[in-house]
N, CA, C and O atoms as a GROMACS GRO file, in nm:
protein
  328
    1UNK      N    1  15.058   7.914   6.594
    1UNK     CA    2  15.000   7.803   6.668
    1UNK      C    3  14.858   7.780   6.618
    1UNK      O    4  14.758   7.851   6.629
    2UNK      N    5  14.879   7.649   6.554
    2UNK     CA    6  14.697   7.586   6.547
    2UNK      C    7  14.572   7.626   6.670
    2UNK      O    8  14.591   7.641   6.791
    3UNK      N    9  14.481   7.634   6.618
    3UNK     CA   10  14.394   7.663   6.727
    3UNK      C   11  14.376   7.541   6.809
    3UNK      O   12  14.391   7.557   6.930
    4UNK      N   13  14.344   7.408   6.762
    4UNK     CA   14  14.379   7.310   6.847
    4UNK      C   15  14.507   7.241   6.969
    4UNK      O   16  14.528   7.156   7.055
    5UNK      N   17  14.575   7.376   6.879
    5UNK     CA   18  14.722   7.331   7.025
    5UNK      C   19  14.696   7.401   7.095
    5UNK      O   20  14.746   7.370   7.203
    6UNK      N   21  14.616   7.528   7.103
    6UNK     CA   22  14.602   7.599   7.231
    6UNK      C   23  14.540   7.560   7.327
    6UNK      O   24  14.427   7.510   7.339
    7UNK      N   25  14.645   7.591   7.420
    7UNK     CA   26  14.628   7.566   7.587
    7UNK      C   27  14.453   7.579   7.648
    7UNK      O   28  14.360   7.659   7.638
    8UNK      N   29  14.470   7.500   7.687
    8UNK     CA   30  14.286   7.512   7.768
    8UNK      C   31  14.301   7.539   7.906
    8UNK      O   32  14.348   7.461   7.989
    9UNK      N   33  14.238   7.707   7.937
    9UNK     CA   34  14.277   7.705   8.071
    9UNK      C   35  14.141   7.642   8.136
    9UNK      O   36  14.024   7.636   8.098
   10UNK      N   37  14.215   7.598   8.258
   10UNK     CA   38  14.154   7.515   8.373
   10UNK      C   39  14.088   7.598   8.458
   10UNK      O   40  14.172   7.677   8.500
   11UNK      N   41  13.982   7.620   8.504
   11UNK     CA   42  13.948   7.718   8.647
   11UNK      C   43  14.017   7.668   8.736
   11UNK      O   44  14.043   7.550   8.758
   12UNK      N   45  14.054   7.786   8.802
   12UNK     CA   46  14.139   7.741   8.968
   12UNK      C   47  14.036   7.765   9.020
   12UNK      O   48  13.986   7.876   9.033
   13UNK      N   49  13.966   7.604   9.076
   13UNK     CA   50  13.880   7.656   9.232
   13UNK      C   51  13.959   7.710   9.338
   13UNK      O   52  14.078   7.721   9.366
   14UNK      N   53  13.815   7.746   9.398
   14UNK     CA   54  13.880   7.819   9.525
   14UNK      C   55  13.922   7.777   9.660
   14UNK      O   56  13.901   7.657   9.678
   15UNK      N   57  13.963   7.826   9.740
   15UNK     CA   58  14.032   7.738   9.847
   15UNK      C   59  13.915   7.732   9.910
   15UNK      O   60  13.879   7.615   9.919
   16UNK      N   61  13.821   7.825   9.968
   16UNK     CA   62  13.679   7.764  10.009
   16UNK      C   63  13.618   7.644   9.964
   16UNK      O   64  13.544   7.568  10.026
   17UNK      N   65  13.677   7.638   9.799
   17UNK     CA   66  13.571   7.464   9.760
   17UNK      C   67  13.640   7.365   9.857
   17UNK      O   68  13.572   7.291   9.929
   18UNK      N   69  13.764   7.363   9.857
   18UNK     CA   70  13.894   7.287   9.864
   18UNK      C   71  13.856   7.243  10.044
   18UNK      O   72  13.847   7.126  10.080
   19UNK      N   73  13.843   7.333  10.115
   19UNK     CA   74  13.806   7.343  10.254
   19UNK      C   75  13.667   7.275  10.324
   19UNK      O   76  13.635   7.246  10.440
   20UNK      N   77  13.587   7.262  10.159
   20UNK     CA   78  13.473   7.255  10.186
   20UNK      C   79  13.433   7.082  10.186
   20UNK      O   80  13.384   7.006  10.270
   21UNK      N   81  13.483   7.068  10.044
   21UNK     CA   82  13.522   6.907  10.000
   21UNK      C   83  13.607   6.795  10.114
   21UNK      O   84  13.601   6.672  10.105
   22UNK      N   85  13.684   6.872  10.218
   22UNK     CA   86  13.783   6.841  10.305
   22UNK      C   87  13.714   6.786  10.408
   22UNK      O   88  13.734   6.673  10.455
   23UNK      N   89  13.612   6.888  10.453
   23UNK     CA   90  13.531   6.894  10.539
   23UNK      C   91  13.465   6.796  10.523
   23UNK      O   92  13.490   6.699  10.594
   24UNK      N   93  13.354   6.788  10.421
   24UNK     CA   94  13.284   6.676  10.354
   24UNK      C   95  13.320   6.523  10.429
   24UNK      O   96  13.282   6.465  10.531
   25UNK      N   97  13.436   6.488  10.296
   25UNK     CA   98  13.512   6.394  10.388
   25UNK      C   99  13.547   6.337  10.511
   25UNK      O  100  13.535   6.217  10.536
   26UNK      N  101  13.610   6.463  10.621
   26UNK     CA  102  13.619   6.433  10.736
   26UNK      C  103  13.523   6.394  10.782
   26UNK      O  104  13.535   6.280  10.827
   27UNK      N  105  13.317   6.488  10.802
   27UNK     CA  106  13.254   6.463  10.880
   27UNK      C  107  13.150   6.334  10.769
   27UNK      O  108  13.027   6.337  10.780
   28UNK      N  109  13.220   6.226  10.664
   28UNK     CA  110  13.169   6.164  10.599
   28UNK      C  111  13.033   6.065  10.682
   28UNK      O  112  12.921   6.031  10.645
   29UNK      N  113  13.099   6.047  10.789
   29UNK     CA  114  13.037   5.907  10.902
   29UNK      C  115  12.893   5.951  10.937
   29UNK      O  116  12.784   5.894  10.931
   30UNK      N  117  12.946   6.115  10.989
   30UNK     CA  118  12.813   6.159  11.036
   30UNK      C  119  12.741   6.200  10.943
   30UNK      O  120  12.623   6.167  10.957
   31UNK      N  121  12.772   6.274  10.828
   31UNK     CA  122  12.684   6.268  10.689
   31UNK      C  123  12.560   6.148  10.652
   31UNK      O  124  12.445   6.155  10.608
   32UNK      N  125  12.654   6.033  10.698
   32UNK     CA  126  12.558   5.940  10.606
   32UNK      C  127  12.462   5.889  10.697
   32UNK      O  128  12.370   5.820  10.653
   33UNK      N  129  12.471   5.918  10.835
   33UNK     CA  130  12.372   5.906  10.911
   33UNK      C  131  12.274   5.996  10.902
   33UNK      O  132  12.155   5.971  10.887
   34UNK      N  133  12.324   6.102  10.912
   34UNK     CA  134  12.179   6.238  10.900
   34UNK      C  135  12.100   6.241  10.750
   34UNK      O  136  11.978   6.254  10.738
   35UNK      N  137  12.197   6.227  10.636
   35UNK     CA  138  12.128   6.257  10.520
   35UNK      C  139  12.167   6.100  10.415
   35UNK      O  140  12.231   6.095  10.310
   36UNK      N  141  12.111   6.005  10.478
   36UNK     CA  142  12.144   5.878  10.378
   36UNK      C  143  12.110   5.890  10.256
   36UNK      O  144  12.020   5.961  10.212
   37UNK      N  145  12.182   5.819  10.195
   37UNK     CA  146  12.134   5.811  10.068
   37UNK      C  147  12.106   5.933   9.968
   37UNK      O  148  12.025   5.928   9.875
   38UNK      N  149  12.160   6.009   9.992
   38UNK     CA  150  12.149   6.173   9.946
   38UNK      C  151  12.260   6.219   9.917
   38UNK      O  152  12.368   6.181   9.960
   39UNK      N  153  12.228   6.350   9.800
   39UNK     CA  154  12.309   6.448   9.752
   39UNK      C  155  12.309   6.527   9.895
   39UNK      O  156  12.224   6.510   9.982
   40UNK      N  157  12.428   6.621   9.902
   40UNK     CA  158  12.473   6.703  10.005
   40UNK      C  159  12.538   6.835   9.924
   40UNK      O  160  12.610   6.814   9.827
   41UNK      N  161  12.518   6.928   9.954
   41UNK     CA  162  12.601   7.079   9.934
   41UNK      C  163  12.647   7.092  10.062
   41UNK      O  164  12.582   7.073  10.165
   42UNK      N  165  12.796   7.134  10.049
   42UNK     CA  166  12.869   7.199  10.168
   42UNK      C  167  12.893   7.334  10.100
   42UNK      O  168  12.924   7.318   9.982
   43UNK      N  169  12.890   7.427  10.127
   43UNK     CA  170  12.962   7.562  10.185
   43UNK      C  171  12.979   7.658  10.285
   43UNK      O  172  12.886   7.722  10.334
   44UNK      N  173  13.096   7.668  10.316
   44UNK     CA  174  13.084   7.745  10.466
   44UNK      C  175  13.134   7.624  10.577
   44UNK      O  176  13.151   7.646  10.697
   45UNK      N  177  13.150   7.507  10.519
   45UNK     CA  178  13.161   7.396  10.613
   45UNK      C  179  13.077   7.374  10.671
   45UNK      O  180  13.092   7.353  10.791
   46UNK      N  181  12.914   7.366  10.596
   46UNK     CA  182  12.822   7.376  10.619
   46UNK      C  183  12.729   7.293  10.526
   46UNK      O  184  12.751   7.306  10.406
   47UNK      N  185  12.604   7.190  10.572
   47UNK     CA  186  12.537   7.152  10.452
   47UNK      C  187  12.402   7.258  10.436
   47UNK      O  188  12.307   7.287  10.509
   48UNK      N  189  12.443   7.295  10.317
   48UNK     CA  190  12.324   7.433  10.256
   48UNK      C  191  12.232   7.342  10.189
   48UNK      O  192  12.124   7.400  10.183
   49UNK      N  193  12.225   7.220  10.132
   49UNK     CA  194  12.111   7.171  10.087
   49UNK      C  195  12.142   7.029  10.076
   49UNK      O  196  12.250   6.970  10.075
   50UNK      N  197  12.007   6.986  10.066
   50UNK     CA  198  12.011   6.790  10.069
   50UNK      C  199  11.923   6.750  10.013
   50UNK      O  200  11.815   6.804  10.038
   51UNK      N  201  11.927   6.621   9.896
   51UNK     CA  202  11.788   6.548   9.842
   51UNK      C  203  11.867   6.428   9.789
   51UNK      O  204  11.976   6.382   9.820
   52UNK      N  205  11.773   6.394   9.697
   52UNK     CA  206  11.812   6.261   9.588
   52UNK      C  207  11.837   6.281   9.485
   52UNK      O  208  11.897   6.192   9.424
   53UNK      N  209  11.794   6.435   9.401
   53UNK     CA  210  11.818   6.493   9.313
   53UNK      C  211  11.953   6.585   9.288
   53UNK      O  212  11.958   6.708   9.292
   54UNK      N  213  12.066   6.492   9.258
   54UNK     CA  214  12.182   6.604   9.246
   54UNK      C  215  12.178   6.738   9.181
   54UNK      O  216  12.258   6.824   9.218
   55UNK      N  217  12.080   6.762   9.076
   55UNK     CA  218  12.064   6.895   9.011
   55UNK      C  219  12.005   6.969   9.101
   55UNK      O  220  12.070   7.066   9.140
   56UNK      N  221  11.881   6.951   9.154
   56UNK     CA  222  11.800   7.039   9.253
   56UNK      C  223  11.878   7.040   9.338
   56UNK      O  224  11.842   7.140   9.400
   57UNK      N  225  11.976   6.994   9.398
   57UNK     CA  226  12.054   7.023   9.520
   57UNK      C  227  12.140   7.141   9.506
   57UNK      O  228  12.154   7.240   9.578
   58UNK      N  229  12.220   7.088   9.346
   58UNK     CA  230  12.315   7.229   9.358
   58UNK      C  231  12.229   7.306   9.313
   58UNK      O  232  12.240   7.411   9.376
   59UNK      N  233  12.128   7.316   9.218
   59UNK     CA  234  12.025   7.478   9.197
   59UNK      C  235  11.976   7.514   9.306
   59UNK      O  236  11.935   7.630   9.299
   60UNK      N  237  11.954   7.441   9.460
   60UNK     CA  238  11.940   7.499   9.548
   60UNK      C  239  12.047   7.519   9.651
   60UNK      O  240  12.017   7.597   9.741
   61UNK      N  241  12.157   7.470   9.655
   61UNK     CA  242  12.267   7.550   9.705
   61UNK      C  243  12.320   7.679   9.622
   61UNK      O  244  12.352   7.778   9.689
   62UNK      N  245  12.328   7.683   9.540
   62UNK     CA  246  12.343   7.787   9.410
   62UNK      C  247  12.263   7.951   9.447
   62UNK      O  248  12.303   8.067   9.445
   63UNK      N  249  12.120   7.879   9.481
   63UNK     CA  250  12.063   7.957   9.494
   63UNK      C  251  12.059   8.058   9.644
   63UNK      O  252  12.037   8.178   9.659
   64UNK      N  253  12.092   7.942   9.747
   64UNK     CA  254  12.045   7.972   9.842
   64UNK      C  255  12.203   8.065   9.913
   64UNK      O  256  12.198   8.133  10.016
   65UNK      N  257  12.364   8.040   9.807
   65UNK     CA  258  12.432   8.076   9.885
   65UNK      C  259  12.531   8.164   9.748
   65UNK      O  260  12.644   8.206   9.774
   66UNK      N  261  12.485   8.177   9.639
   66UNK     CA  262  12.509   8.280   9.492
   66UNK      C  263  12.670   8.210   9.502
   66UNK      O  264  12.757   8.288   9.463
   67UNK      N  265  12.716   8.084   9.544
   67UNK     CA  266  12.849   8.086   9.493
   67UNK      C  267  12.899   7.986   9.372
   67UNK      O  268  12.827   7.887   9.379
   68UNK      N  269  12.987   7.973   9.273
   68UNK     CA  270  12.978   7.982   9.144
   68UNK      C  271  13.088   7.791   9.190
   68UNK      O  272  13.099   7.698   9.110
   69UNK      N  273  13.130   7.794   9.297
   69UNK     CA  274  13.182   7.624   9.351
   69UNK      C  275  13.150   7.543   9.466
   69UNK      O  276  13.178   7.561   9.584
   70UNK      N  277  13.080   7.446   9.406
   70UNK     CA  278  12.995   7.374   9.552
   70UNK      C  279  13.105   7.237   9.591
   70UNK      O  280  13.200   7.193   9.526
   71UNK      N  281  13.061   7.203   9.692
   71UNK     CA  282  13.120   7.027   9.684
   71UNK      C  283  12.978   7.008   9.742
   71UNK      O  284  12.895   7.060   9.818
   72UNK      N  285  13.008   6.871   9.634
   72UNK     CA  286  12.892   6.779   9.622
   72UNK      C  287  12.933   6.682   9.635
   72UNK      O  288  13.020   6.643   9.557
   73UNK      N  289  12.886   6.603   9.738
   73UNK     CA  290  12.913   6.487   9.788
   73UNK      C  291  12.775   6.368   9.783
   73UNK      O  292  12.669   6.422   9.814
   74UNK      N  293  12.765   6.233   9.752
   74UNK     CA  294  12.645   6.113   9.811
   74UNK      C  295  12.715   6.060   9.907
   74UNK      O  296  12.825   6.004   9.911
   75UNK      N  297  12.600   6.095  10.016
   75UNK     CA  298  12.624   6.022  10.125
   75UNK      C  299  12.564   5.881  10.124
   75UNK      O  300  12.447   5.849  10.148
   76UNK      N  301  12.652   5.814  10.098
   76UNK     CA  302  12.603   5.647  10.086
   76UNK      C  303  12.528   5.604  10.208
   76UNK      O  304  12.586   5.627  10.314
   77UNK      N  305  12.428   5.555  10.214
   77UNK     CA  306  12.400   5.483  10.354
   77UNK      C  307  12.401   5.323  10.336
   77UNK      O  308  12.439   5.257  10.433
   78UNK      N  309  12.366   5.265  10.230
   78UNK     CA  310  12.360   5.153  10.221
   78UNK      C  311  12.441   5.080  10.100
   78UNK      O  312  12.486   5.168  10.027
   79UNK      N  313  12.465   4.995  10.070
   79UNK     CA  314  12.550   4.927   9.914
   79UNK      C  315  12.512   4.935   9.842
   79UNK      O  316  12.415   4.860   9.832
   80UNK      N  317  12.542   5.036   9.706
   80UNK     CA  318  12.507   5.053   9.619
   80UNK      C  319  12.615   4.989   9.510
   80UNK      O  320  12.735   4.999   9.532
   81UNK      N  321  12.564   4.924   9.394
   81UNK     CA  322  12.628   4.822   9.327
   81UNK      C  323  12.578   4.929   9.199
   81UNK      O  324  12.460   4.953   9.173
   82UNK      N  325  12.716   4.994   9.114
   82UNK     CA  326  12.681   5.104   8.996
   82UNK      C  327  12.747   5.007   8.916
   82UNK      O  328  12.760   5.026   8.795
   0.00000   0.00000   0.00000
C-alpha cells in the first residue's frame, strides 16, 4: 500500500464534547443573552470562558479546565452578514 492510500485516522471525541456541544445548543437562547456576540467554552455543561477572541477563549478554557476537547460555540446576538 502507497503511503497516500493510507487510512487517516480520525480522533474519536469524547462523549463529554458531544454532551457538551448538545448542551450548547439547547441553552442557545439564553447564551446569547448573557454573552452576545461572543465566543463561549462549554465543559462540564458549563461556560468556562467567554470573549470576542476565539483563540483566547479556548487558551483560556484549555487552561483553566487541562481538557484536550472544547465546544465552541458564537453566541450571535445580533445579524451578522459573513
Amino acid at each position: 500500500m502507497r503511503k497516500e492510500e493510507e487510512e487517516i485516522a480520525i480522533p474519536k471525541m469524547p462523549k463529554r464534547f458531544w454532551e457538551d456541544d448538545r448542551w450548547a445548543n439547547e441553552h442557545y437562547s439564553e447564551l446569547t443573552e448573557e454573552y452576545p456576540n461572543q465566543w463561549i467554552a462549554v465543559v462540564g455543561k458549563k461556560v468556562v470562558a467567554y470573549g470576542k477572541n476565539l483563540a483566547e477563549v479556548e487558551k483560556e478554557a484549555r487552561k483553566k479546565t487541562s481538557e484536550d476537547y472544547i465546544s465552541l460555540t458564537f453566541a450571535e446576538g445580533d445579524i451578522h452578514v459573513w
